[in-house]
N, CA, C and O of each residue as an XYZ file, in Angstrom:
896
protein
N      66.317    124.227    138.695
C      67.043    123.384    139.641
C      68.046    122.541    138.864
O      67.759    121.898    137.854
N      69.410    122.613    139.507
C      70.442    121.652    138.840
C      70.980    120.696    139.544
O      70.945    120.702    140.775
N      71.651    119.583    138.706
C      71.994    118.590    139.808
C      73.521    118.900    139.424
O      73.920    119.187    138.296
N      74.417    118.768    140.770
C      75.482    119.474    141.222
C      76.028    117.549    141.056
O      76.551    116.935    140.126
N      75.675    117.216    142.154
C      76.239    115.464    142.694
C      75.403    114.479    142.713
O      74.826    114.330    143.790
N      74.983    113.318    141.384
C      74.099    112.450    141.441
C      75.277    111.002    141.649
O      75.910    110.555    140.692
N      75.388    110.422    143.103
C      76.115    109.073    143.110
C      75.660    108.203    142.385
O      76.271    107.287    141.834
N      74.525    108.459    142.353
C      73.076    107.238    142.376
C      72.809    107.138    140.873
O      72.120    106.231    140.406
N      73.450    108.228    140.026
C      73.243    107.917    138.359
C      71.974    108.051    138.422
O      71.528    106.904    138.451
N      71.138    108.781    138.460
C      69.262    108.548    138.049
C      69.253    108.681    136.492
O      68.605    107.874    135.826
N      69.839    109.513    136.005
C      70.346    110.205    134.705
C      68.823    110.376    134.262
O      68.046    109.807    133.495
N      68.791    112.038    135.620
C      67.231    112.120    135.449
C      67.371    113.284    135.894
O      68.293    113.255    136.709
N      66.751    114.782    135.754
C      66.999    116.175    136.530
C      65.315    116.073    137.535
O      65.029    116.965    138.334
N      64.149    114.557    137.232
C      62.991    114.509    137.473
C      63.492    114.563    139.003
O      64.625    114.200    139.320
N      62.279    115.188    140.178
C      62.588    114.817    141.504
C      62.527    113.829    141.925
O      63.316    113.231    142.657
N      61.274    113.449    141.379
C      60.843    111.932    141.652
C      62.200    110.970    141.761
O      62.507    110.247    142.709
N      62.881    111.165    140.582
C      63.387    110.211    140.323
C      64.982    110.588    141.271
O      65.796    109.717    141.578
N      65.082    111.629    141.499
C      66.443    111.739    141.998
C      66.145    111.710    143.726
O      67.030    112.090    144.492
N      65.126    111.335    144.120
C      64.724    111.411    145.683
C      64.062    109.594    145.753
O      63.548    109.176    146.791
N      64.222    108.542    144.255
C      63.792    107.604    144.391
C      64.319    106.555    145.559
O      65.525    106.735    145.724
N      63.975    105.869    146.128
C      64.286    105.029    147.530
C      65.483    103.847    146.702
O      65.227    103.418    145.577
N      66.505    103.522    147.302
C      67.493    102.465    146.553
C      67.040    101.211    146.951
O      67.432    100.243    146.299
N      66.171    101.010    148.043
C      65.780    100.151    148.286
C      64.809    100.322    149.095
O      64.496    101.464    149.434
N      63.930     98.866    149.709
C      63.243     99.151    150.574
C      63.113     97.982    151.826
O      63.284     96.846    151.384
N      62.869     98.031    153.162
C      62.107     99.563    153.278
C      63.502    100.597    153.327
O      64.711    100.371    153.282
N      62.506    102.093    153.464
C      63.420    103.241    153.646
C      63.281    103.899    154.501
O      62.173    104.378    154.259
N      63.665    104.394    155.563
C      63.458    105.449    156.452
C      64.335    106.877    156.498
O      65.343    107.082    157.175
N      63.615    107.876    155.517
C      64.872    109.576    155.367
C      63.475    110.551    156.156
O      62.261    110.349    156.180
N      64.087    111.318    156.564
C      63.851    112.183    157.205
C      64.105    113.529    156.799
O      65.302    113.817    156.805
N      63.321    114.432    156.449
C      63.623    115.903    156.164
C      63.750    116.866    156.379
O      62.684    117.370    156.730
N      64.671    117.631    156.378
C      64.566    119.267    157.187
C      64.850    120.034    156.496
O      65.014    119.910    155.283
N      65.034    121.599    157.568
C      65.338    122.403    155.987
C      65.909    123.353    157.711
O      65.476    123.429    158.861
N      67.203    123.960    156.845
C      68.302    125.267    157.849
C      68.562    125.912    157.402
O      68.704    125.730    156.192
N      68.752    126.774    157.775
C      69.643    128.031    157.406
C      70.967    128.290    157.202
O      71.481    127.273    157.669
N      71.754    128.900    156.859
C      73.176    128.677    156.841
C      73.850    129.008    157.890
O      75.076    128.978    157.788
N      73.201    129.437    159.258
C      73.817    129.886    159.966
C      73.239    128.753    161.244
O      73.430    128.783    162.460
N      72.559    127.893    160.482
C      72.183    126.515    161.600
C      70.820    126.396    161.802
O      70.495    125.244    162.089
N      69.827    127.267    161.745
C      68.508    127.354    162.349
C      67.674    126.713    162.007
O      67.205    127.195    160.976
N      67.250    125.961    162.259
C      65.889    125.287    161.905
C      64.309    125.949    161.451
O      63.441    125.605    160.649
N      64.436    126.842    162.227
C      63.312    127.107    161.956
C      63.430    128.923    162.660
O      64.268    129.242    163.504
N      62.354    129.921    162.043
C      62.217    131.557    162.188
C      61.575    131.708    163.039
O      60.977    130.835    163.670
N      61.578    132.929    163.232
C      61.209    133.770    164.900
C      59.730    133.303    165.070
O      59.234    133.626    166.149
N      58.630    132.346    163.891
C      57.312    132.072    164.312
C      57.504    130.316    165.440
O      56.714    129.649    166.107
N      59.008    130.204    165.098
C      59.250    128.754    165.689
C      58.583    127.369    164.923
O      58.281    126.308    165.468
N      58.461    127.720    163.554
C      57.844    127.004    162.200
C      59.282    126.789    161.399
O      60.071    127.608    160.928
N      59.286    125.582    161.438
C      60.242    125.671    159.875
C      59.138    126.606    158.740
O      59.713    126.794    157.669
N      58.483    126.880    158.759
C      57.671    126.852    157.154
C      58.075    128.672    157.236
O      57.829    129.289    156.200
N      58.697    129.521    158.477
C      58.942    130.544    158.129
C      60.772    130.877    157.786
O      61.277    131.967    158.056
N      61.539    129.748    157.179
C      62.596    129.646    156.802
C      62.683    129.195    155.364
O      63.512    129.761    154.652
N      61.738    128.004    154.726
C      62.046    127.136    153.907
C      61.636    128.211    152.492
O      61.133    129.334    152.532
N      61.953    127.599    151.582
C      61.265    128.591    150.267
C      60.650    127.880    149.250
O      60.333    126.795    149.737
N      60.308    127.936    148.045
C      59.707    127.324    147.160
C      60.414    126.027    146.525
O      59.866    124.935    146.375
N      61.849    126.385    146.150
C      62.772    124.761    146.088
C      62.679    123.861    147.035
O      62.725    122.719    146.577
N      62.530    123.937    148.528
C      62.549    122.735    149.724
C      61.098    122.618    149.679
O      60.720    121.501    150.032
N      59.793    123.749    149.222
C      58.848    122.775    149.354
C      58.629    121.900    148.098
O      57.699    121.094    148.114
N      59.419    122.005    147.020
C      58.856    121.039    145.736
C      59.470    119.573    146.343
O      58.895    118.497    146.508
N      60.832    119.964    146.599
C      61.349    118.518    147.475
C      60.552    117.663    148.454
O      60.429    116.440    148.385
N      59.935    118.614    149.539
C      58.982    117.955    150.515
C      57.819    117.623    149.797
O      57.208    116.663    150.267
N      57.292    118.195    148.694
C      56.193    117.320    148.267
C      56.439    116.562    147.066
O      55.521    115.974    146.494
N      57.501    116.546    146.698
C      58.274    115.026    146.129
C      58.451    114.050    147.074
O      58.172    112.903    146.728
N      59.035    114.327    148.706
C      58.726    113.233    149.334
C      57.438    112.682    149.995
O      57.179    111.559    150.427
N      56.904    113.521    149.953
C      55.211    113.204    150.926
C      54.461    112.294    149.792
O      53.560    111.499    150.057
N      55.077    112.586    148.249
C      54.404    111.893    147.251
C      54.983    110.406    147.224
O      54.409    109.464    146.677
N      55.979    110.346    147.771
C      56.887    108.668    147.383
C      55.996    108.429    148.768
O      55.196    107.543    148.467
N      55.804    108.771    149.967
C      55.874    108.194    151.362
C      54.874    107.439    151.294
O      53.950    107.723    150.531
N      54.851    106.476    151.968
C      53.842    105.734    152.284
C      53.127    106.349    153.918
O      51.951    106.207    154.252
N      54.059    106.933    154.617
C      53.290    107.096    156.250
C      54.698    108.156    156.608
O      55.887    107.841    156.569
N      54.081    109.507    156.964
C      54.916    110.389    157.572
C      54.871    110.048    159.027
O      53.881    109.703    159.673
N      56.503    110.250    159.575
C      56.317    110.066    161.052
C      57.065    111.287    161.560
O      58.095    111.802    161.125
N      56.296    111.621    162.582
C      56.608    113.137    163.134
C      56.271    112.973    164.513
O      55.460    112.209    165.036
N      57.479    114.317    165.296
C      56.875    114.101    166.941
C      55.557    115.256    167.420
O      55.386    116.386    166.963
N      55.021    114.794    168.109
C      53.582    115.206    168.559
C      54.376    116.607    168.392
O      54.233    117.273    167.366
N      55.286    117.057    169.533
C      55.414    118.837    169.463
C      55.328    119.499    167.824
O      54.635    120.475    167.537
N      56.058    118.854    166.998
C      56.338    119.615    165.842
C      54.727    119.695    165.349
O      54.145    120.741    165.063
N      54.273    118.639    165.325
C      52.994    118.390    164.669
C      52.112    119.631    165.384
O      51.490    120.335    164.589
N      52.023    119.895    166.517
C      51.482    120.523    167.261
C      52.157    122.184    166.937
O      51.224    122.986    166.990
N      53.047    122.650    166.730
C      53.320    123.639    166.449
C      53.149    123.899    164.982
O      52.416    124.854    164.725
N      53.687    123.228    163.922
C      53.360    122.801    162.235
C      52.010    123.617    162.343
O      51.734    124.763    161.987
N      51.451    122.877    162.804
C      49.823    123.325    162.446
C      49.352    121.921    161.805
O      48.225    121.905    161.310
N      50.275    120.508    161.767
C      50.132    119.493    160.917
C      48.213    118.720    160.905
O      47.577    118.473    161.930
N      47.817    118.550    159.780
C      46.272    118.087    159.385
C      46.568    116.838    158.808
O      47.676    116.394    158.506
N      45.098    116.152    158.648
C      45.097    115.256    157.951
C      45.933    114.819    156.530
O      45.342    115.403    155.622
N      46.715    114.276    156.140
C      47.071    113.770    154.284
C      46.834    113.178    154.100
O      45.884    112.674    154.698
N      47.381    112.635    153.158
C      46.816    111.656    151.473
C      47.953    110.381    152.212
O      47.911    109.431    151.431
N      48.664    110.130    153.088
C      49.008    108.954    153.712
C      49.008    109.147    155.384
O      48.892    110.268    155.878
N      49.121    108.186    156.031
C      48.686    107.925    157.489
C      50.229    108.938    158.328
O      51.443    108.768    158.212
N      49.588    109.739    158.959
C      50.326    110.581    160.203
C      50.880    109.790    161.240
O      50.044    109.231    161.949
N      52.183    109.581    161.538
C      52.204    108.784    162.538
C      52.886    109.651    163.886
O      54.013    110.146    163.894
N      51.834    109.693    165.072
C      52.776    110.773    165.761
C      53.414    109.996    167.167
O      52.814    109.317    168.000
N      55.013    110.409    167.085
C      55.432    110.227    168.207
C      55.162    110.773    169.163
O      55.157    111.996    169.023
N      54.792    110.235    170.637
C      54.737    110.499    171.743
C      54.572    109.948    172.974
O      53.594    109.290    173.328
N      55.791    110.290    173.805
C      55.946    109.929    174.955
C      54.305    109.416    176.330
O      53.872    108.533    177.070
N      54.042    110.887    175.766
C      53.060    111.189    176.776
C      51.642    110.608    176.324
O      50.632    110.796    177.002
N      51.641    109.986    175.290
C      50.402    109.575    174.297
C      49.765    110.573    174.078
O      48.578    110.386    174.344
N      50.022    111.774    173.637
C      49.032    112.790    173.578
C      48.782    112.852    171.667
O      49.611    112.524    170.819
N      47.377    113.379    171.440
C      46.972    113.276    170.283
C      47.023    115.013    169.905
O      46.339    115.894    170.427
N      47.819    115.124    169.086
C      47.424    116.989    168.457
C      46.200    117.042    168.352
O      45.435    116.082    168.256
N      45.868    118.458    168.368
C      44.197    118.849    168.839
C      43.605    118.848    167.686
O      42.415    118.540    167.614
N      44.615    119.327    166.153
C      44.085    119.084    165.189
C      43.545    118.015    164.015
O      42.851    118.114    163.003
N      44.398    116.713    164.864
C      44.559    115.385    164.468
C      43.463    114.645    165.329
O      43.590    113.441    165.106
N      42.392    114.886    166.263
C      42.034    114.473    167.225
C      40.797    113.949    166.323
O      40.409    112.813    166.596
N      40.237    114.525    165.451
C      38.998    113.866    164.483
C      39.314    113.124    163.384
O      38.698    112.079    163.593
N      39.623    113.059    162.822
C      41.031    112.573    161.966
C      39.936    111.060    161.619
O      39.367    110.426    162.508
N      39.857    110.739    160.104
C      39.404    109.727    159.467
C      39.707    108.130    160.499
O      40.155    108.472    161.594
N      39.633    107.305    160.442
C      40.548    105.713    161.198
C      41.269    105.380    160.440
O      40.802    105.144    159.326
N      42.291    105.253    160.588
C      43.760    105.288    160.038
C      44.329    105.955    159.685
O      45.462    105.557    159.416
N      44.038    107.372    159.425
C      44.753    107.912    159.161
C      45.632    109.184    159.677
O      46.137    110.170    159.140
N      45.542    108.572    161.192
C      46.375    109.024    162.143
C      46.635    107.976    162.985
O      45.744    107.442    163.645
N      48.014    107.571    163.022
C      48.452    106.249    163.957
C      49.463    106.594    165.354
O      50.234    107.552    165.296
N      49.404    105.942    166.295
C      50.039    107.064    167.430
C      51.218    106.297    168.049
O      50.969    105.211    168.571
N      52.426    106.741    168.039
C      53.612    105.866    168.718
C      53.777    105.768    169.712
O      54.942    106.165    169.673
N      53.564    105.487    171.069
C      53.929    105.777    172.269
C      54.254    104.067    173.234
O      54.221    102.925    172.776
N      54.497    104.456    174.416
C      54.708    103.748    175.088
C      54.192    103.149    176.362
O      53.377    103.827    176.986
N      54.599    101.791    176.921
C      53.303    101.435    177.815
C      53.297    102.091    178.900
O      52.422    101.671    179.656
N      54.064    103.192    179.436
C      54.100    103.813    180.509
C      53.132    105.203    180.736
O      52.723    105.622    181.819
N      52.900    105.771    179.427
C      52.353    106.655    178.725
C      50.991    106.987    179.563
O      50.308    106.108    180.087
N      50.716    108.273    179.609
C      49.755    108.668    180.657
C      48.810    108.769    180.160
O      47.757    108.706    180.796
N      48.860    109.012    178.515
C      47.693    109.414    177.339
C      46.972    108.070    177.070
O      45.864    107.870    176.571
N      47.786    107.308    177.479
C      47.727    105.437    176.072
C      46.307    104.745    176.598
O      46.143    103.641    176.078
N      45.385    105.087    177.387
C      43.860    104.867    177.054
C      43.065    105.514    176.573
O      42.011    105.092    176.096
N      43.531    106.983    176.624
C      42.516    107.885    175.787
C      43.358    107.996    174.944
O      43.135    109.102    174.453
N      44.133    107.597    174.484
C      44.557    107.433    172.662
C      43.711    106.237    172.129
O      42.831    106.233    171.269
N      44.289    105.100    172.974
C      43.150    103.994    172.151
C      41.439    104.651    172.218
O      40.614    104.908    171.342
N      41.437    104.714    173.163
C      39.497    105.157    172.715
C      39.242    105.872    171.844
O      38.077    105.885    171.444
N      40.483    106.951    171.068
C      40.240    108.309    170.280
C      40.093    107.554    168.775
O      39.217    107.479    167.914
N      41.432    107.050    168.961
C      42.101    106.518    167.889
C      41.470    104.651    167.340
O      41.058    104.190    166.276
N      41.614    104.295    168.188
C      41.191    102.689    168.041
C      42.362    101.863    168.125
O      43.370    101.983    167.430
N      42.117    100.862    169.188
C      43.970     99.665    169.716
C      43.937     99.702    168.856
O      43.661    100.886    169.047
N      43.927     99.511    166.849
C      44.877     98.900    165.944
C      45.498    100.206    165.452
O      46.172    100.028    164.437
N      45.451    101.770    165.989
C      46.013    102.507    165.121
C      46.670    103.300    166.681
O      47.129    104.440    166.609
N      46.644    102.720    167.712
C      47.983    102.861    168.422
C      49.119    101.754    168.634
O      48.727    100.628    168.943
N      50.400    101.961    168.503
C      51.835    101.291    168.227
C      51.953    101.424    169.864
O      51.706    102.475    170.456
N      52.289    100.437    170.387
C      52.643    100.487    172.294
C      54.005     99.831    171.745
O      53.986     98.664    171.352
N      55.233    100.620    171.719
C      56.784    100.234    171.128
C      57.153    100.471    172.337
O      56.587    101.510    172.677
N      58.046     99.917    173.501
C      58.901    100.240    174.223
C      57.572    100.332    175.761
O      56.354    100.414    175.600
N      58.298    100.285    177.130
C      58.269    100.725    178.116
C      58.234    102.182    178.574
O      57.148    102.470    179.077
N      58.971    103.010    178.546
C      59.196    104.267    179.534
C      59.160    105.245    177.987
O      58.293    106.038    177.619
N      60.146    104.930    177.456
C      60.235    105.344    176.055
C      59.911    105.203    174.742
O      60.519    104.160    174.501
N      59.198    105.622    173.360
C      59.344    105.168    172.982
C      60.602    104.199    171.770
O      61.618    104.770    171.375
N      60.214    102.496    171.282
C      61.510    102.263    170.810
C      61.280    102.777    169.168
O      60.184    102.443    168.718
N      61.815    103.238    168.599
C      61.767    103.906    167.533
C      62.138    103.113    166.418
O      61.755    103.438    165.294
N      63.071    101.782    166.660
C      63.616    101.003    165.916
C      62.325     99.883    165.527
O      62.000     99.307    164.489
N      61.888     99.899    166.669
C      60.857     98.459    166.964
C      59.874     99.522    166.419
O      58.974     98.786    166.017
N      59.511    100.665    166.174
C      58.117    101.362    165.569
C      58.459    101.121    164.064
O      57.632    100.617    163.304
N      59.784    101.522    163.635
C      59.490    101.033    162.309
C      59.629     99.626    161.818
O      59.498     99.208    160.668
N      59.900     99.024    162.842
C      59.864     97.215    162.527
C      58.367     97.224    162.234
O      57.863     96.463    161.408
N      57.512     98.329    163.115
C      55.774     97.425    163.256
C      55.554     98.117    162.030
O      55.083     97.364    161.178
N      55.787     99.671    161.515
C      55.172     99.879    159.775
C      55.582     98.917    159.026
O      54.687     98.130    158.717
N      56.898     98.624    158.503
C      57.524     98.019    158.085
C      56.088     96.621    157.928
O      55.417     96.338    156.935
N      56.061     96.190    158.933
C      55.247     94.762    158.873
C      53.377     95.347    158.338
O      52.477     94.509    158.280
N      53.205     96.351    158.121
C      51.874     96.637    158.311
C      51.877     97.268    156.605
O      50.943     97.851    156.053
N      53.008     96.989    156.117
C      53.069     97.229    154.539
C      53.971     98.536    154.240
O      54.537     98.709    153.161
N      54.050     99.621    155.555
C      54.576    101.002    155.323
C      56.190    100.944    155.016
O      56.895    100.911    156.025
N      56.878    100.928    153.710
C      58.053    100.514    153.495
C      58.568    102.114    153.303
O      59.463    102.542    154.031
N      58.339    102.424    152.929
C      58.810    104.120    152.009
C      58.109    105.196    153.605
O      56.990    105.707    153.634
N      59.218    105.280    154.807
C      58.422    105.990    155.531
C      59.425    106.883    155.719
O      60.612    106.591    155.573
N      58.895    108.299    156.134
C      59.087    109.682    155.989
C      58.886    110.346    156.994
O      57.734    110.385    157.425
N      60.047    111.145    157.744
C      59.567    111.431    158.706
C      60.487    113.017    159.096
O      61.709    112.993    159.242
N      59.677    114.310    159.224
C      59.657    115.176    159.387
C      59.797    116.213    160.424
O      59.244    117.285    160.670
N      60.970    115.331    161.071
C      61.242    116.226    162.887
C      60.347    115.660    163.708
O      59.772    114.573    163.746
N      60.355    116.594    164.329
C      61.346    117.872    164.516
C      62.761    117.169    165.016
O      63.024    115.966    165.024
N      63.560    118.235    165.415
C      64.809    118.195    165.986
C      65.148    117.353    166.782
O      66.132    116.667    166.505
N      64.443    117.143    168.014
C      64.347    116.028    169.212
C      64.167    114.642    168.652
O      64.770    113.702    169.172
N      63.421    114.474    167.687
C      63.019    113.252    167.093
C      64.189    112.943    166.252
O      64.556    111.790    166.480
N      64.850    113.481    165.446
C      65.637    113.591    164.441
C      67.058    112.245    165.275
O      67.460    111.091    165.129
N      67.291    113.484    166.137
C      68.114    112.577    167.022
C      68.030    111.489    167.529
O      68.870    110.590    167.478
N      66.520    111.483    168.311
C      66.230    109.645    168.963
C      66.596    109.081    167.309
O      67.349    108.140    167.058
N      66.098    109.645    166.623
C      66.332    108.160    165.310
C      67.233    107.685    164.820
O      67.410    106.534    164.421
N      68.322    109.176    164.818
C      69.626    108.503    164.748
C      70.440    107.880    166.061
O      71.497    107.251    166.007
N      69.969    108.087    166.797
C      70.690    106.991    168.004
C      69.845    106.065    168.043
O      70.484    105.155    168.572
N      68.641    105.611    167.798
C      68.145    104.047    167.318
C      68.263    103.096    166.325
O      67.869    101.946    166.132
N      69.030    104.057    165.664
C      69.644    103.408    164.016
C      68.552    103.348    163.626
O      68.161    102.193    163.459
N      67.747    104.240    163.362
C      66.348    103.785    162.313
C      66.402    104.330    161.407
O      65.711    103.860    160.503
N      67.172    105.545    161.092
C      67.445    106.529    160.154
C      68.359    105.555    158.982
O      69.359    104.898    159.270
N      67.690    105.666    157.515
C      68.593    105.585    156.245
C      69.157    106.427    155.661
O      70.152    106.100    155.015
N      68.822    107.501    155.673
C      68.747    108.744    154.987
C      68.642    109.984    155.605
O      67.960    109.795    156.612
N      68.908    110.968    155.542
C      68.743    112.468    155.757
C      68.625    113.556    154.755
O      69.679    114.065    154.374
N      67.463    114.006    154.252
C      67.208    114.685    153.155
C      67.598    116.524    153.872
O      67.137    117.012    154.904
N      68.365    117.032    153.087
C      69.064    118.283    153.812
C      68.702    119.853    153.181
O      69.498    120.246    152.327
N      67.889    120.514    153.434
C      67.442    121.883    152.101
C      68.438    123.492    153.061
O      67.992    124.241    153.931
N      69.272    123.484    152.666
C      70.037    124.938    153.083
C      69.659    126.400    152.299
O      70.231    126.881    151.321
N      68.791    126.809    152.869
C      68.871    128.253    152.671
C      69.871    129.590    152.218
O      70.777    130.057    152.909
N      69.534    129.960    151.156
C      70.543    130.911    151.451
C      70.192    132.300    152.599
O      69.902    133.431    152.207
N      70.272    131.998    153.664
C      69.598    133.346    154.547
C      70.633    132.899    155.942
O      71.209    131.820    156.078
N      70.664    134.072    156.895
C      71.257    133.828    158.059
C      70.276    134.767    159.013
O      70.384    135.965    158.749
N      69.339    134.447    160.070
C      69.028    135.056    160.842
C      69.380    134.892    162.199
O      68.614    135.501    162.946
N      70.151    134.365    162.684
C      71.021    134.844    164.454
C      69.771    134.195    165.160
O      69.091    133.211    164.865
N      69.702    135.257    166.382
C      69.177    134.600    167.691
C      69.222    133.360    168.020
O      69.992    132.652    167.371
N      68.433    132.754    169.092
C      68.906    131.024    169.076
C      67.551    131.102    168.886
O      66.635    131.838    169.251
N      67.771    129.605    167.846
C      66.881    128.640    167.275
C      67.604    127.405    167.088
O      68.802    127.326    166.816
N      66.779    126.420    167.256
C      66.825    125.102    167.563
C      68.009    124.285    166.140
O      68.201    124.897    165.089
N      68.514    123.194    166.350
C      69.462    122.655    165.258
C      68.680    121.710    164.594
O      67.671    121.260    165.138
N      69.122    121.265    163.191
C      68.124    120.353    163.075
C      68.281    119.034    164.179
O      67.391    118.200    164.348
N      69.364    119.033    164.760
C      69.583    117.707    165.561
C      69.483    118.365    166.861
O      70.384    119.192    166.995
N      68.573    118.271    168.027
C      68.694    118.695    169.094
C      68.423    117.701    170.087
O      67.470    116.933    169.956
N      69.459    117.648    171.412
C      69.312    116.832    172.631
C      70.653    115.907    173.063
O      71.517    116.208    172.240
N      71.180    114.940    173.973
C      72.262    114.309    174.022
C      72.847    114.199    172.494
O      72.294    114.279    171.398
N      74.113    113.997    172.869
C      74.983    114.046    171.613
C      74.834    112.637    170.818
O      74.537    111.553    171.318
N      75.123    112.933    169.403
C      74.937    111.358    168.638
C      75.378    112.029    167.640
O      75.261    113.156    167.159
N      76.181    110.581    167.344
C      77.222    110.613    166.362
C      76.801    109.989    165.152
O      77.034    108.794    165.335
N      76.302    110.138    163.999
C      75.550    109.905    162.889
C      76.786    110.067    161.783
O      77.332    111.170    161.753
N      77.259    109.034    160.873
C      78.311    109.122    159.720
C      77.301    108.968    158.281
O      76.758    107.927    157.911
N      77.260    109.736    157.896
C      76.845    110.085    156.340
C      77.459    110.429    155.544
O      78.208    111.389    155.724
N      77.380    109.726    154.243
C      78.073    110.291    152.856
C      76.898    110.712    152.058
O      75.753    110.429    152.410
N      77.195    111.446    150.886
C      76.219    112.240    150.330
C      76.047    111.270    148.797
O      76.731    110.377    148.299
N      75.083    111.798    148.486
C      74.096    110.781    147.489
C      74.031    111.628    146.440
O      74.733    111.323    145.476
N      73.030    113.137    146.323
C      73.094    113.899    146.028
C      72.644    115.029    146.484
O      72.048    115.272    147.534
N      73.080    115.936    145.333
C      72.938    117.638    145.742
C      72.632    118.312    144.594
O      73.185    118.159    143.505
N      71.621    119.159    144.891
C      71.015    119.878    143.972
C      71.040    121.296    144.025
O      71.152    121.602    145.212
N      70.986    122.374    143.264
C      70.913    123.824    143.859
C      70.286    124.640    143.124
O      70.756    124.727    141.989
N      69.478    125.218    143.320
C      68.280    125.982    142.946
C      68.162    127.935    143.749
O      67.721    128.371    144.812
N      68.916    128.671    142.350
C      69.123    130.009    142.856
C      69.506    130.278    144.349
O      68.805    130.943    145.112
N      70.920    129.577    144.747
C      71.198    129.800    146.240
C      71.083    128.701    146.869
O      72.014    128.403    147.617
N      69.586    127.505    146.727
C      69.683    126.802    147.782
C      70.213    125.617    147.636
O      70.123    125.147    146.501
N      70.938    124.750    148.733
C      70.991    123.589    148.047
C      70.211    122.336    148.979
O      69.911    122.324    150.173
N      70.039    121.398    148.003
C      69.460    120.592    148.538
C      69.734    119.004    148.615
O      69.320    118.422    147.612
N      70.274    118.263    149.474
C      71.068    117.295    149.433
C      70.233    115.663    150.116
O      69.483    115.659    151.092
N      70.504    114.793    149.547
C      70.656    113.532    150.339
C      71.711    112.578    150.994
O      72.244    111.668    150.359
N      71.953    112.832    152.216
C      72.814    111.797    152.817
C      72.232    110.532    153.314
O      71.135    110.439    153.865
N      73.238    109.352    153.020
C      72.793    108.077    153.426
C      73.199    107.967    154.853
O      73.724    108.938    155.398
N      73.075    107.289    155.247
C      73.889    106.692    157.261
C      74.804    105.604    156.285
O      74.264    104.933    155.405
N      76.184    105.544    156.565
C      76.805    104.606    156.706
C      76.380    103.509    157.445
O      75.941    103.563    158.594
N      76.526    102.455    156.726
C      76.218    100.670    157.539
C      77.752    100.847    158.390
O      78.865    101.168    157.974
N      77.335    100.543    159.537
C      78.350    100.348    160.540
C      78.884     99.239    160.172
O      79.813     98.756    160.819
């Protein structure tokens, strides 16, 4: 793996160090496409697109994170399990993935909202201090990472899907966008990494790395 564009000077080829947070807290988010846009292969998994360079990256970031945040669907399709930091899943509907449903205390925390049809049998599953009630009808995504943020989670990480990607950048919660391009093109429709109403997100790039074909980049969000 080479580094192509380091803004950030790490004057380091380490991942660690070239995926290090400039500050904190941080909120980047990761995906991985294809060159022809796709998010994810005909199993409807990113994990049947990505290759061995985007996963050393993703577990360079799962290693800095303090608390991955992901939306219930992805988690639910992922196949996503317990880790080595707290799961935090978005959802509307308060619903708990089936595989997350036994899950240690704390170390699955649930985002949803007070309108939420799930949000008593989440607290009974889960326990009131490891469900987040952010927002009314929706959840607020800005005000969810205000509450990690306060609960110590500074370095948070969050992994789609697509639908989610977007609420975050139209809540301004997004710092970062960690970017892994494939060299592959497979057609049919599949999802973007940004999917749903339009939002306008301005990023400059941090760095870029490329590893036999792929590359792999960090963009910041411009401060408005």
């Amino acid at each position: 793996m080479r580094v192509l564009i380091d803004v950030l000077g790490s004057q380091s080829e380490e991942l660690a160090d070239l995926y290090r947070p400039p500050r904190l807290p941080w909120l980047r988010v990761n995906m991985v496409s294809t060159l022809d846009g796709a998010a994810n292969g005909e199993s409807g998994r990113s994990g049947s697109i990505n290759n061995a360079a985007d996963k050393a990256v993703f577990a360079a970031l799962r290693e800095q994170a303090d608390a991955v945040i992901v939306g219930a669907g992805t988690a639910r399709t992922e196949g996503y399990r317990v880790a080595a930091v707290p799961l935090v899943i978005v959802s509307h509907q308060g619903q708990i993935p089936e595989n997350l449903r036994d899950a240690p205390a704390g170390k699955v925390l649930l985002a949803t909202c007070s309108s939420s049809p799930g949000l008593d049998e989440a607290v009974a599953q889960l326990g009131a201090d490891n469900v987040l009630v952010v927002g009314e009808s929706q959840v607020d995504l800005a005000a969810l990472k205000d509450q990690l943020v306060a609960r110590g989670l500074t370095t948070l990480l969050s992994e789609g899907g697509p639908h989610l990607l977007r609420d975050l950048f139209d809540a301004g919660a997004v710092d970062e966008l960690c970017l892994t391009f494939v060299p592959r093109t497979i057609g049919g429709v599949h999802p973007r990494i940004v999917m749903g109403d339009a939002v306008d997100a301005d990023l400059e790039l941090a760095v870029l790395l490329e590893n036999d074909g792929t590359l792999l980049g960090r963009w910041f969000v411009r401060s408005s």
